[in-house]
C-alpha positions in Angstrom: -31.2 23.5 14.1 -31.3 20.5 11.6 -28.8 18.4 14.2 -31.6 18.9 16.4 -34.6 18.2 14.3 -32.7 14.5 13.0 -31.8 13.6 17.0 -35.2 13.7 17.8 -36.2 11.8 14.9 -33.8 8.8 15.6 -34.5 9.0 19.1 -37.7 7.8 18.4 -37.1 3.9 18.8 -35.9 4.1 22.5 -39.2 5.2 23.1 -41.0 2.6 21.4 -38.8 -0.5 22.8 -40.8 0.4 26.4 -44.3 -0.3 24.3 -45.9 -3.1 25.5 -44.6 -6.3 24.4 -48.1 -7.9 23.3 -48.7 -5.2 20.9 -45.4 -6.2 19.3 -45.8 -9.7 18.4 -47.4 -9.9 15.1 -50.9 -11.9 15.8 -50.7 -13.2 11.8 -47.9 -15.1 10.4 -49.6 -16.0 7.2 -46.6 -15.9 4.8 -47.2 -12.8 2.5 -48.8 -13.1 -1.0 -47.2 -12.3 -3.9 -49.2 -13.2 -6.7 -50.4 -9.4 -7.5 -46.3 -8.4 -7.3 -43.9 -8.2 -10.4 -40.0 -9.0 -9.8 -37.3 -8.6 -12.0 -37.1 -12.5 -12.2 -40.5 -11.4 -13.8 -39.7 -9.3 -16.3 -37.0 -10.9 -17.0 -39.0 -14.3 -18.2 -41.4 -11.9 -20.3 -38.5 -10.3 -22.0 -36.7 -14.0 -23.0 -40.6 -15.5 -23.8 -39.6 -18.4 -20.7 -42.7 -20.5 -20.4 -43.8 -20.7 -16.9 -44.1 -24.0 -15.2 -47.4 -25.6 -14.1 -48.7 -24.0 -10.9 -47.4 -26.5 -8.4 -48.3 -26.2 -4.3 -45.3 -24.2 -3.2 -42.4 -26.5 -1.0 -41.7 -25.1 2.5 -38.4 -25.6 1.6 -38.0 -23.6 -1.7 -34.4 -21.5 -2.2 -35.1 -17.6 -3.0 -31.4 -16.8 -4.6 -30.3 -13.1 -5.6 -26.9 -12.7 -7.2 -25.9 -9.1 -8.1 -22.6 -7.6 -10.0 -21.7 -4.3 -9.6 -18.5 -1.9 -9.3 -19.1 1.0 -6.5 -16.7 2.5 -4.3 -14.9 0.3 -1.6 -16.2 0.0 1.9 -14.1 2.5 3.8 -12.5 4.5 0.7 -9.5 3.3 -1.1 -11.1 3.6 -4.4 -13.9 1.9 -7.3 -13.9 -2.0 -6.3 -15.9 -5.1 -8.4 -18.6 -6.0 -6.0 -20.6 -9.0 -6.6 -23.3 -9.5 -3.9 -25.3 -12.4 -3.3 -28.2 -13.6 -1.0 -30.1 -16.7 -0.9 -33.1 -17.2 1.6 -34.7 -20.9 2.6 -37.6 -22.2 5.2 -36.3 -25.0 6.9 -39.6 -25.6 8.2 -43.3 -24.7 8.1 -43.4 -20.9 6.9 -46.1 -20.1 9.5 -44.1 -21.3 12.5 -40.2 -20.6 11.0 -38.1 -17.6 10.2 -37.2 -17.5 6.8 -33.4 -18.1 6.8 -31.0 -16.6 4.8 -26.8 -16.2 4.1 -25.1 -13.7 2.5 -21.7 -13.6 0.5 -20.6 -10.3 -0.7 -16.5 -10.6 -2.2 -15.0 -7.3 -3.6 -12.2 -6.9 -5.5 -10.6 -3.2 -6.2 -8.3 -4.4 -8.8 -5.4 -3.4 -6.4 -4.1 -4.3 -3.0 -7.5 -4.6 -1.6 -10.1 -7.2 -1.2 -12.5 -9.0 1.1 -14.5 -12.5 1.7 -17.3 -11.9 3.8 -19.9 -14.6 4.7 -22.7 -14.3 6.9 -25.2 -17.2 8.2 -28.8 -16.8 10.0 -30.4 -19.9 10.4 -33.8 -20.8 12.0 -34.6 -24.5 12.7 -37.9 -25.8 12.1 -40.3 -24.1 14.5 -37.8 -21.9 15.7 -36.4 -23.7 18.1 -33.3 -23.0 17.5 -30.9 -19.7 15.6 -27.5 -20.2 14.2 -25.7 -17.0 12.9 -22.2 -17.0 11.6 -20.3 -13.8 10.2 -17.0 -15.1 8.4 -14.0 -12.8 6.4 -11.3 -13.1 5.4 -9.9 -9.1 4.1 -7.1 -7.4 2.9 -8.6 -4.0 4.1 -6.7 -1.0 3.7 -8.5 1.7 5.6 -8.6 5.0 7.0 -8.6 6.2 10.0 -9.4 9.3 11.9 -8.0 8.5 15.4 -10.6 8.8 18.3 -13.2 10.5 19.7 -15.8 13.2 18.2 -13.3 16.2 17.8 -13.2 18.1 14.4 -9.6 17.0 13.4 -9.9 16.0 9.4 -6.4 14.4 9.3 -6.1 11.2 8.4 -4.1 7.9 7.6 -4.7 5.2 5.3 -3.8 1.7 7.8 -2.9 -1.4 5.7 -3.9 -4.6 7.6 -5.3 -8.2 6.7 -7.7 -9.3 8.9 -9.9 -12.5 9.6 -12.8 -12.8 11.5 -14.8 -16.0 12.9 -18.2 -15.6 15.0 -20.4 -18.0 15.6 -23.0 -18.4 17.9 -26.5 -20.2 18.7 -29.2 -19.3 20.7 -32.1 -21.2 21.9 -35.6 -20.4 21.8 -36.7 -19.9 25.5 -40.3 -18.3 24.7 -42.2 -17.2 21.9 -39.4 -14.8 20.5 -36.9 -14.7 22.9 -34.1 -16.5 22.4 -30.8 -17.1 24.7 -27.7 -18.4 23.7 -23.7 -18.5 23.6 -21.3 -17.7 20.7 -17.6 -17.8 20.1 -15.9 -14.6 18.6 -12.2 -14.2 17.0 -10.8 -11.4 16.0 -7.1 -11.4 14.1 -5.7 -8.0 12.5 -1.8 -8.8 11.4 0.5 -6.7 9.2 -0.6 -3.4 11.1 1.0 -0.4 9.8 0.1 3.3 8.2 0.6 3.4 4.5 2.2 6.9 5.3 6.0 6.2 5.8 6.2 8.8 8.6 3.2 8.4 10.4 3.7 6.6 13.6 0.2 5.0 14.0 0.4 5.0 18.1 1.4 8.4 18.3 -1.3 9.3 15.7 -4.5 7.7 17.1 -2.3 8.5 20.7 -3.9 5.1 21.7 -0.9 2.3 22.0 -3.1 -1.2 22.1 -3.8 -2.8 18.9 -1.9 -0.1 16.9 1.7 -2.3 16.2 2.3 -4.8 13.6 -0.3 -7.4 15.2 -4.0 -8.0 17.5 -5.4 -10.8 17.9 -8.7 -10.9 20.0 -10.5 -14.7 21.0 -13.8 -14.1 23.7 -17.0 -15.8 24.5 -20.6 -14.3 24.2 -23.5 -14.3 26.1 -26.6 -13.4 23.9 -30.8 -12.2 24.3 -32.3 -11.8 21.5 -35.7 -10.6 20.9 -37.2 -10.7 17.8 -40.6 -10.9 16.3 -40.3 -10.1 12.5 -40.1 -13.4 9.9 -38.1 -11.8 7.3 -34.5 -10.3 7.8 -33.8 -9.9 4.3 -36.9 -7.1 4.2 -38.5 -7.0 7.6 -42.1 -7.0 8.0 -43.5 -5.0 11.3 -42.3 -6.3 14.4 -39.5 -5.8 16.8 -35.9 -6.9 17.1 -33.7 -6.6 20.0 -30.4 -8.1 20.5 -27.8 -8.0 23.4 -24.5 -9.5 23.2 -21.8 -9.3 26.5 -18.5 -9.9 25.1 -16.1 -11.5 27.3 -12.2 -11.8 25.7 -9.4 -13.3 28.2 -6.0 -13.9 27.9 -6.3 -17.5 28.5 -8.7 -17.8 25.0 -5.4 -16.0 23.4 -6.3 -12.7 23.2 -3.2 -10.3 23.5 -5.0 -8.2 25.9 -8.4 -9.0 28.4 -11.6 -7.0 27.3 -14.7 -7.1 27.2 -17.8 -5.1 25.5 -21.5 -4.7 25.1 -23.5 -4.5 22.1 -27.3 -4.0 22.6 -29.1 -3.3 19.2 -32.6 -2.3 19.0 -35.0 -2.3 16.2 -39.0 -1.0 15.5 -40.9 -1.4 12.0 -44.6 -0.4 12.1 -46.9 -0.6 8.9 -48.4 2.3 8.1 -50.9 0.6 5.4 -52.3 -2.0 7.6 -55.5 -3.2 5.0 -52.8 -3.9 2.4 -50.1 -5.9 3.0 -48.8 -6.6 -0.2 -47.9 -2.5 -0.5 -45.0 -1.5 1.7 -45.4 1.6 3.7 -43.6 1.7 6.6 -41.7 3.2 9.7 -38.1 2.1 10.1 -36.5 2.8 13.2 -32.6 1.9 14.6 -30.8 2.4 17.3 -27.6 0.4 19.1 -25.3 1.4 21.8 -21.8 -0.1 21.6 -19.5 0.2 24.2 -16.0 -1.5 25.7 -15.7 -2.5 29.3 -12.0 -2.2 29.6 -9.1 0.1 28.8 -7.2 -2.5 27.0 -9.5 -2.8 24.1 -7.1 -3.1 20.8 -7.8 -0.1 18.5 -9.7 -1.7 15.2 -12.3 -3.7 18.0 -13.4 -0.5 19.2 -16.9 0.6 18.3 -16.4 2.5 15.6 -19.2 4.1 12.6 -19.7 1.3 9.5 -18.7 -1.6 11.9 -22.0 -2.9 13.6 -22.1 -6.6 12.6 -23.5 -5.9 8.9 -21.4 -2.7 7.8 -24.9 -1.5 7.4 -24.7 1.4 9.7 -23.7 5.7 8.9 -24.6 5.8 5.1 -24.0 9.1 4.1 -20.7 8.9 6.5 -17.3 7.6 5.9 -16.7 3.9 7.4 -14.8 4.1 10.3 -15.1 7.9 10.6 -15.4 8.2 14.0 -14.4 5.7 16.8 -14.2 5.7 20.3 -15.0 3.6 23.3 -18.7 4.4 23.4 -20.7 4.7 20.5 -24.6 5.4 20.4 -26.2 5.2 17.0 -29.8 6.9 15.7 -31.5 5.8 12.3 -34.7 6.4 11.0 -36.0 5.6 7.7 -39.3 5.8 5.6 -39.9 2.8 3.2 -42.7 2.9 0.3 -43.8 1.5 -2.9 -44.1 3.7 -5.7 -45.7 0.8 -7.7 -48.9 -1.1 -7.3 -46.7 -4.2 -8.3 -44.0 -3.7 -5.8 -41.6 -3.9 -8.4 -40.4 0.2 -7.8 -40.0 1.9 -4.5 -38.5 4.6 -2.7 -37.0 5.1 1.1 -35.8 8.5 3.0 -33.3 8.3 6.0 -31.8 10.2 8.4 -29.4 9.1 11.0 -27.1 10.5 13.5 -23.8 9.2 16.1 -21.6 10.1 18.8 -18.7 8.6 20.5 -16.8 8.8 23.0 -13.2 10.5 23.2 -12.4 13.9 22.1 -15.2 16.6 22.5 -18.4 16.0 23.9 -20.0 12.7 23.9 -23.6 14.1 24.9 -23.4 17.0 22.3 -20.7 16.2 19.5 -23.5 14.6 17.3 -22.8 13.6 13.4 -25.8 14.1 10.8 -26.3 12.5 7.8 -29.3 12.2 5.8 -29.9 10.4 2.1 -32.7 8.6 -0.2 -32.5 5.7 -2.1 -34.7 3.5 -4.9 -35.5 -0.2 -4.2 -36.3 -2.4 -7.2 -37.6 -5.7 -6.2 -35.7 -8.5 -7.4 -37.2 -11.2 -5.8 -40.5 -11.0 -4.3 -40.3 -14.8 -2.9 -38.0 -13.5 -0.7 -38.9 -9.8 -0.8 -35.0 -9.0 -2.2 -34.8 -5.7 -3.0 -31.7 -3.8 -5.2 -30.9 -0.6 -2.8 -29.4 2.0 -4.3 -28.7 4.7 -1.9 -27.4 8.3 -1.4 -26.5 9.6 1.6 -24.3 12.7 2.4 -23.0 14.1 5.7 -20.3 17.0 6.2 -17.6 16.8 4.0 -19.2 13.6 2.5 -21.2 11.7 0.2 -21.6 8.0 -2.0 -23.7 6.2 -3.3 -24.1 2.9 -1.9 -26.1 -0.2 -3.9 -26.4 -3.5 -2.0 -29.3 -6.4 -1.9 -31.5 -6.1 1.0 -32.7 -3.4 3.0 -30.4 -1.7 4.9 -31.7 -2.8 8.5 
């Protein structure tokens, strides 16, 4: 019955992406006040006695950084890692007519054989006119794996491989929040192999592409993007969608032709609408991901953990179920707890399918969890996440800057 009761929940964006467009674009951009918030930048200055400055106009172009150290479990399993996460957000223009833009650089370090250098760009132009986005790693990423589909087989295999990835793409502003653009994408797992000496990986996942020592993977994009919020770090109420057509031939490199879709779509709606300072607010998140061809190498296909932030299935094992198909469902229920801001509280719920063994249309996967925010930076409106989710046969705790979508 609870399976149930959480799919209907998380359906609930695919109905509100066919509202009408006009009552999705905010009709105020005025940048949001935080004189009446407290940050831990804040109490930080209190504790130390740091004088504060002369009240100067504020600079368009002001940095909003956020650097955070912590050990947690690694992304994927394979033990405690040293996490250090940092995000900086800047306006490289007028903050009533551009996005704030922001990067993010998370390394880890398990103390073992495993670690990872990922950097990820989105940048807005003055005016919007134009968005950059980058997503950049380098990892040695020992992981597990499940094989495919949605069936109730609990063996697994712990893959070694390195991997680098390099995407990069712009898009141009075609109407007010619609952008269109191209992008490059390069995908290179090397040193393939199960950490299991007598596991063959092929005739484990019984999938033969992408499962021997290498795979490398070099495609075009097309991109539409939709997207009416002004703040990715901690999205206001607005609307994002974003569809990108993958196209990877042999000519580019790749070992093997493919090609995917990724269409992501995304709903916030204020539930407080005389107070914006106090966040109360609907979260919703769905994306379907799915490969075009039959050649697709095994660690490209869709698979739970691996939309483009690693933001996706708390509560659920990254990489836990793959397949060719995957449909994701999240909603989540964000709130102050604080008249400051500086304390809050959120509630989730998601569910997934995919594709492969079992049932795509019935074989759904649960999960459900609550987390604290503490704001660290209310220039930016950085939050600390700390996060429990739990799913059959799982739970973590997960702590990250940012929201989680």
């Amino acid at each position: 019955m609870y399976k149930i009761f959480l799919t209907i929940i998380c359906l609930s964006p695919l109905g509100l992406f066919a509202q009408n467009t006009g009552d999705l674009i905010p009709q105020n951009r005025t940048v949001k006040d935080t004189a009446r918030q407290t940050d831990l930048i804040d109490i930080g200055k209190a504790l130390f006695k740091i004088r504060p400055q002369k009240i100067r106009e504020q600079k368009d172009k002001r940095v909003y950084f956020s650097i955070l150290p912590v050990s947690g479990a690694a992304p994927g399993g394979s033990g405690r890692a040293l996490v250090t996460s940092t995000s900086a957000g800047i306006y490289l223009g007028p903050k009533r007519t551009t996005n704030l833009s922001s990067a993010s650089f998370t390394p880890y370090w398990n103390f073992g054989n495993r670690f990872g250098l990922p950097l990820r760009n989105s940048i807005w132009l003055p005016d919007n006119t134009w968005l950059i986005q980058g997503d950049i790693r380098f990892l040695v990423y020992p992981q597990y794996t499940w094989g495919l589909g949605s069936g109730s087989n609990d063996h697994r295999t712990l893959v070694d491989y390195n991997y680098i990835r390099f995407y990069q793409s712009a898009l141009k502003r075609i109407k007010p929040y619609l952008f269109a653009g191209v992008g490059y994408h390069l995908d290179y797992h090397f040193n393939i192999h199960s950490d299991e000496p007598n596991v063959n990986l092929p005739e484990f996942t019984n999938y033969k592409y992408g499962t021997s020592r290498n795979s490398f993977s070099s495609g075009i994009s097309l991109n539409l993007l939709y997207d009416s919020r002004n703040n990715s770090i901690n999205p206001l109420p607005g609307m994002y969608g974003n569809l990108v057509y993958r196209i990877n031939p042999g000519f580019l490199g790749s070992n093997n032709s493919w090609s995917s879709v990724y269409l992501d779509v995304r709903k916030y709606i204020a539930l407080n609408k005389t107070d914006r300072n106090q966040q109360n607010t609907l979260a919703f998140w769905s994306y379907l991901w799915t490969t075009l061809s039959s050649k697709t190498p095994y660690l490209d296909l869709p698979s739970t953990g691996w939309d483009p932030y690693n933001r996706s299935a708390r509560g659920i094992d990254q990489n836990r179920y793959r397949g060719k198909t995957l449909l994701y469902l999240e909603s989540e229920y964000r709130r102050d707890i604080t008249d400051n801001g500086l304390l809050g509280f959120v509630t989730f719920a998601n569910v997934n399918t995919v594709s492969g063994s079992g049932s795509f249309a019935t074989s759904w996967h649960p999960a459900v969890g609550a987390g604290l925010r503490v704001k660290f930076n209310k220039g930016s409106g950085t939050n600390i996440g700390i996060d429990y989710g739990i799913s059959k046969g799982y739970s973590a705790f997960t702590l990250g800057l940012g929201e989680a979508f």
